[in-house]
N, C-alpha and C positions, 0 to 999 in steps of 0.2 A: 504493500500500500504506500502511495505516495501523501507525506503529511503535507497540508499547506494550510498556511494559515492568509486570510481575508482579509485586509485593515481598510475600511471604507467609515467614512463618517455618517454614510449615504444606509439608511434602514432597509430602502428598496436595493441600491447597488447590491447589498451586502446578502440579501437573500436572491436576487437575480444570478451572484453569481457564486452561490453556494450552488443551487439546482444545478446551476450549467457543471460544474465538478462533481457534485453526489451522483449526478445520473452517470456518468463515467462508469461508475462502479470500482475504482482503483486509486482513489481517493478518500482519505480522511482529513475533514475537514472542522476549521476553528476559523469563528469569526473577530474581531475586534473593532470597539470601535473609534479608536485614538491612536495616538501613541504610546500612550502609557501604556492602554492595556495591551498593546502589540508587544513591548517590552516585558510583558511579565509573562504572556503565552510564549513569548521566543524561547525562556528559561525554561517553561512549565512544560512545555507542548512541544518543545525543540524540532520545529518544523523542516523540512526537506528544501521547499522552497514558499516565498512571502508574496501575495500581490498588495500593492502599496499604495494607498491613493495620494497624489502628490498635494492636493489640498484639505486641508485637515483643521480645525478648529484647534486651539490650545497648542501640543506639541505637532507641527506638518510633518510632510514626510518627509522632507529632507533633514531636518533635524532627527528623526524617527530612524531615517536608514543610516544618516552619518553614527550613531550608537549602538546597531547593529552590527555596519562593517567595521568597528574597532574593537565588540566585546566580543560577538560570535558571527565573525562571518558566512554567510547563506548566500544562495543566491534570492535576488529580486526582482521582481517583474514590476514596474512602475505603471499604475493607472492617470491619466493622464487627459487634459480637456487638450483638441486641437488648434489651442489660440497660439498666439506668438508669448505671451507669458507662459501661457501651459510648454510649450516647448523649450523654454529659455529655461524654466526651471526643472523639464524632463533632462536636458541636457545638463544640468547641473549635479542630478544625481545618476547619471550616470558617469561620470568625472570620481563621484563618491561611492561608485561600487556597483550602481544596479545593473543587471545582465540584459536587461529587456524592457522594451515599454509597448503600453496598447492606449491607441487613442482610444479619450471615454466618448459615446454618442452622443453627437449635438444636439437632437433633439429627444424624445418624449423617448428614455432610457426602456422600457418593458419593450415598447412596439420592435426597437432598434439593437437590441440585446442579441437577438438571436442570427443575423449577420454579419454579429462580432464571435460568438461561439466558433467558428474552427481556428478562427486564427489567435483566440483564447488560450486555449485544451492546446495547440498547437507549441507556441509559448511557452506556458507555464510549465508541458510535458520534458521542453526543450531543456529550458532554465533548471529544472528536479534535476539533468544528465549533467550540468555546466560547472567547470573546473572554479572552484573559488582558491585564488593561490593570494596566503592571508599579507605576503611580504612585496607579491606584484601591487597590491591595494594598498597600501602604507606609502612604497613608494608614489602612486597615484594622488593620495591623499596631500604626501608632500608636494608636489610638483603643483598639484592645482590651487597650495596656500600661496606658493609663491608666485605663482604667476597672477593670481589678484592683486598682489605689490606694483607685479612690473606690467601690467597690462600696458603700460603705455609707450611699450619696443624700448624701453631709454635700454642705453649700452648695447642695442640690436645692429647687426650691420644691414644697411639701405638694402633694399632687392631692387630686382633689376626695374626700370623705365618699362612702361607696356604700351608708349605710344605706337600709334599707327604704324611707325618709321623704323619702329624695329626687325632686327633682322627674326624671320619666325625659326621656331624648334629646327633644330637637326634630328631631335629623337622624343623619345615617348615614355612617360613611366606611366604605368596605366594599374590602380590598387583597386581592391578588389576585396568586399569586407559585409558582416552582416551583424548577427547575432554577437553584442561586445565590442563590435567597429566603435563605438566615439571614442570610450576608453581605449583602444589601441590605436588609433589616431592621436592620442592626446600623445603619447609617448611618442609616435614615429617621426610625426609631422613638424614637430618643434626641432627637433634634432638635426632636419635638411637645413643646410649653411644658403646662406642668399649668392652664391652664387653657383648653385647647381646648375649644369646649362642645361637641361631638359625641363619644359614643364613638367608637373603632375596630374593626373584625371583620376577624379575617384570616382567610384560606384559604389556606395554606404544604399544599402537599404531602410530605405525611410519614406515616411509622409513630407509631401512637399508642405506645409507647415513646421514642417522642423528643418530640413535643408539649407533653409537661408540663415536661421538660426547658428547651426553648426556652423557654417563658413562664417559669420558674423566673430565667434566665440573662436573659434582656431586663428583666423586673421589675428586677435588681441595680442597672441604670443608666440606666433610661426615668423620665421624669417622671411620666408618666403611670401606673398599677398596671399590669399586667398580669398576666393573669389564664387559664387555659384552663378551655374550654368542656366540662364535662365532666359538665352535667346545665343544666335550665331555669335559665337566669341571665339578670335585667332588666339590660337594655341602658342605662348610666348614663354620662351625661357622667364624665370625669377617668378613662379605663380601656380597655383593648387589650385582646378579647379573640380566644384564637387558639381556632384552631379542634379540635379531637380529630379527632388522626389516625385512618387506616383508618374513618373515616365521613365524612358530612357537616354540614356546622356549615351551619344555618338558620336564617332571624330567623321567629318564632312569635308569637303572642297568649295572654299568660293573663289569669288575673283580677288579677292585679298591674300587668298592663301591656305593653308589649313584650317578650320578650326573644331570646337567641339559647342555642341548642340543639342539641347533637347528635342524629342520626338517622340511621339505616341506611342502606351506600352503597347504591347503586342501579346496577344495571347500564347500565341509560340511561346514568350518567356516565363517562367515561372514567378521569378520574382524580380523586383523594381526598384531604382535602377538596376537594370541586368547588367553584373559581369561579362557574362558572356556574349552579348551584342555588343558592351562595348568595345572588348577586345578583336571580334569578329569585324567592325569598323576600322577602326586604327590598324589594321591589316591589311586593307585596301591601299590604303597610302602610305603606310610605312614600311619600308624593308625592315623583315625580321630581327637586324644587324642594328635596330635603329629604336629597338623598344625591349623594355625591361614590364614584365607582368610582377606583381606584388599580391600575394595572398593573403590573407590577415583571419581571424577568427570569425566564426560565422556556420547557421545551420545550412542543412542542403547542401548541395554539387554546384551551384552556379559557378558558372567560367572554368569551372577543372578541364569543361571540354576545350575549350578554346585557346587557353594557355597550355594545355599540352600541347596542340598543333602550335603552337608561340613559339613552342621547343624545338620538335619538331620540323621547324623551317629554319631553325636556328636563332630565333630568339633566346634570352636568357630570361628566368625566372623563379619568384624565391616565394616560399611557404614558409609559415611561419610554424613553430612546433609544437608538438603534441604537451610540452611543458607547459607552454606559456596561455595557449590558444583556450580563452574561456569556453569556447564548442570548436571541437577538431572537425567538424564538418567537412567545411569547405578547406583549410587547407590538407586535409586528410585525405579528398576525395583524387584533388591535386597529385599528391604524394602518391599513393594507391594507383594513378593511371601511367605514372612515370616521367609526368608532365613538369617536375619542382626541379632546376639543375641546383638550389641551393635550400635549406632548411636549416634555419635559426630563429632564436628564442626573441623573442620584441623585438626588448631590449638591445638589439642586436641589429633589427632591419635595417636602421637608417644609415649606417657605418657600411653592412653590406650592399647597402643598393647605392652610396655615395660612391664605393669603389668600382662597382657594376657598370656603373652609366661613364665614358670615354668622354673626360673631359675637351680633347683634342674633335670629338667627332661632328663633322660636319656634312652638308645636304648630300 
C-alpha cells in the first residue's frame, strides 16, 4: 500500500481527492488540514508520498514543505492555482524540495476534478517511486538562500549582446527534463559561464503558466539570459531558451537565420514540451557535429528516441545518473537504448557539457 497523506485547507479539495486515491485501491490515505496538522501526521502517519496545497491559511505550504525537506525528507507533489503567483510560488517550492506539481481547476472544482484524475494517480504514483537524496536538497536549499542575496547578477560576468547583428549559433545544446526538471535546472543552469558559445533550448515539461515564470526566476541568477520561447526567436550564443509550455518548442529557418519557436502540441507527442520533437527539429539544420543532447530527471521515455539517433549520426550526448536523477525515467530510458555517450551525476553536467560543446566550433 502506498501511504499518502492530503494537506488541503479546501473541505471539498480534500474529500475530492481522497475518493480519486481510495478508489485506487492501493492506497492508504490521511487527510490534513494545515500545516501543522501535516507536520504531526508526517511523524505519526510517516507517509510515502504528500500532496500539498500551496495556499494555506496560518502555516502555507511553503513554509509547510520547507520543514518537511529538512526534518524528514519525502517526496511532494504541490497543489497549485494556475495564476502567475500560483506558479511563482509552485516554482519556489520546488527550488525547496517538491518533486511535482498539479494545476488546481479554475473553475467549479467537483465538475473539473475528474479530468485532473489521470494525470493525478499518475503523479502522485510517480513521486511514491522518486529518489529523495537528503544532501542533493540541502545543497539546493543552500544555493537558493543565496541566490535571493544576489538576485541582482552583481559580481556576474555580462552574457553575450543578442542584437539583431549578431553572428547566430554554430551549435546546439538542446536539455531535455521532466519530472524534478526546475530543481535540476536550478543547479545546471547557473553553472554555464557567459561565454559559452552555443545557445541552450530547453524542453521542461510544464503548463504555459508556469514557463515564463521559470525563465523569469532562472534569468535572476544564470549567467547566461534566459529567455522563453514565446514567438520566432534567433537562436544566439550567451542565452537559455525554455520552451512555452502546453506546446512545442522547435528549432525552424527564417530569413534571419535559425531560430526556435513555438508550435502546436501534436498528438503524436506524448508529452509537452516534447523532447523529442525538439531534438527531431534541430536535426534538420544542424549537423550532428554541431549539437550536444542533455538529459536530466524526468518520468517516461520522451526524447531517448531521438537522442539516440543524436548519437547515432554522431552527435554527443549526456544522461544524467541513476544517483542523482529524482525519477531515472527519462535518463534511464536514454541509457537502456544506448543512446547516453556520457552519464554523470548533476552536479557534474554543467562542467561536462562546458567541455562537450568546441569552443573553436564554427558554421
Amino acid at each position: 500500500m502506498i501511504k499518502l497523506l492530503i494537506v488541503d485547507d479546501s473541505a471539498l479539495m480534500r474529500k475530492l481527492l481522497e475518493g480519486i486515491f481510495v478508489g485506487q485501491g492501493d492506497f492508504e490515505v490521511k487527510l490534513a488540514r494545515n500545516g501543522t496538522e501535516a507536520l504531526e501526521l508526517v511523524h505519526s502517519f510517516d507517509p510515502h508520498v504528500i500532496t500539498l496545497d500551496v495556499q494555506m491559511p496560518g502555516m502555507d505550504g511553503l513554509s509547510c514543505l520547507a520543514k518537511i525537506m529538512i526534518e524528514t525528507p519525502r517526496p511532494v507533489v504541490m497543489i497549485s492555482s494556475l495564476t502567475e503567483e500560483g506558479a511563482d510560488a509552485t516554482l519556489e517550492a520546488m527550488h525547496l524540495g517538491a518533486i511535482d506539481f498539479v494545476g488546481k481547476p479554475s473553475g467549479a472544482i467537483s465538475l473539473e476534478i475528474d479530468s485532473l484524475r489521470p494525470i493525478l494517480i499518475e503523479k502522485v504514483r510517480g513521486a511514491a517511486n522518486a529518489r529523495i537524496n537528503r544532501a542533493l536538497r540541502l545543497r539546493e536549499r543552500v544555493r537558493h538562500q543565496f541566490r535571493a542575496v544576489k538576485g541582482d547578477r552583481e559580481g556576474l560576468a555580462p552574457s553575450f549582446a543578442t542584437t539583431s547583428g549578431d553572428r547566430l549559433s554554430p551549435g546546439l545544446v538542446l536539455i531535455g527534463t521532466s519530472t524534478g526538471g526546475p530543481a535540476a535546472l536550478d543547479i545546471v543552469l547557473p553553472q554555464l559561464p557567459a561565454d559559452l558559445p552555443w545557445p541552450v533550448l530547453v524542453a521542461q515539461h510544464m503548463p504555459s503558466t508556469f514557463t515564463n515564470s521559470l525563465a523569469r526566476r532562472l534569468d535572476n541568477y544564470c549567467q547566461l539570459r534566459v529567455v522563453e520561447v514565446a514567438r520566432p526567436t534567433p537562436l544566439l550564443p550567451g542565452t537559455i531558451y525554455i520552451g512555452r509550455g502546453d506546446a512545442d518548442v522547435i528549432v525552424s529557418a527564417r530569413k534571419a537565420g535559425i531560430v526556435a519557436m513555438p508550435a502546436p502540441a501534436q498528438t503524436g507527442y506524448l508529452w509537452h514540451p516534447s523532447v523529442e520533437r525538439m531534438v527531431n527539429s534541430a536535426m534538420q539544420y544542424y549537423e550532428p557535429q554541431r549539437l550536444v543532447g542533455v538529459m536530466l530527471t524526468g518520468m517516461g521515455h520522451d526524447g531517448a528516441n531521438a537522442m539516440t539517433r543524436l548519437k547515432q549520426a554522431g552527435g554527443r550526448t549526456i544522461a544524467e545518473s541513476e544517483t542523482t536523477a529524482v525519477v531515472w525515467g527519462m535518463p534511464g530510458e536514454l541509457i537502456k537504448a544506448g543512446g547516453a555517450n556520457m552519464v554523470v551525476d548533476i552536479d557534474d553536467v554543467a562542467q561536462v557539457l562546458v567541455q562537450t560543446v568546441d569552443p573553436d566550433a564554427t558554421h
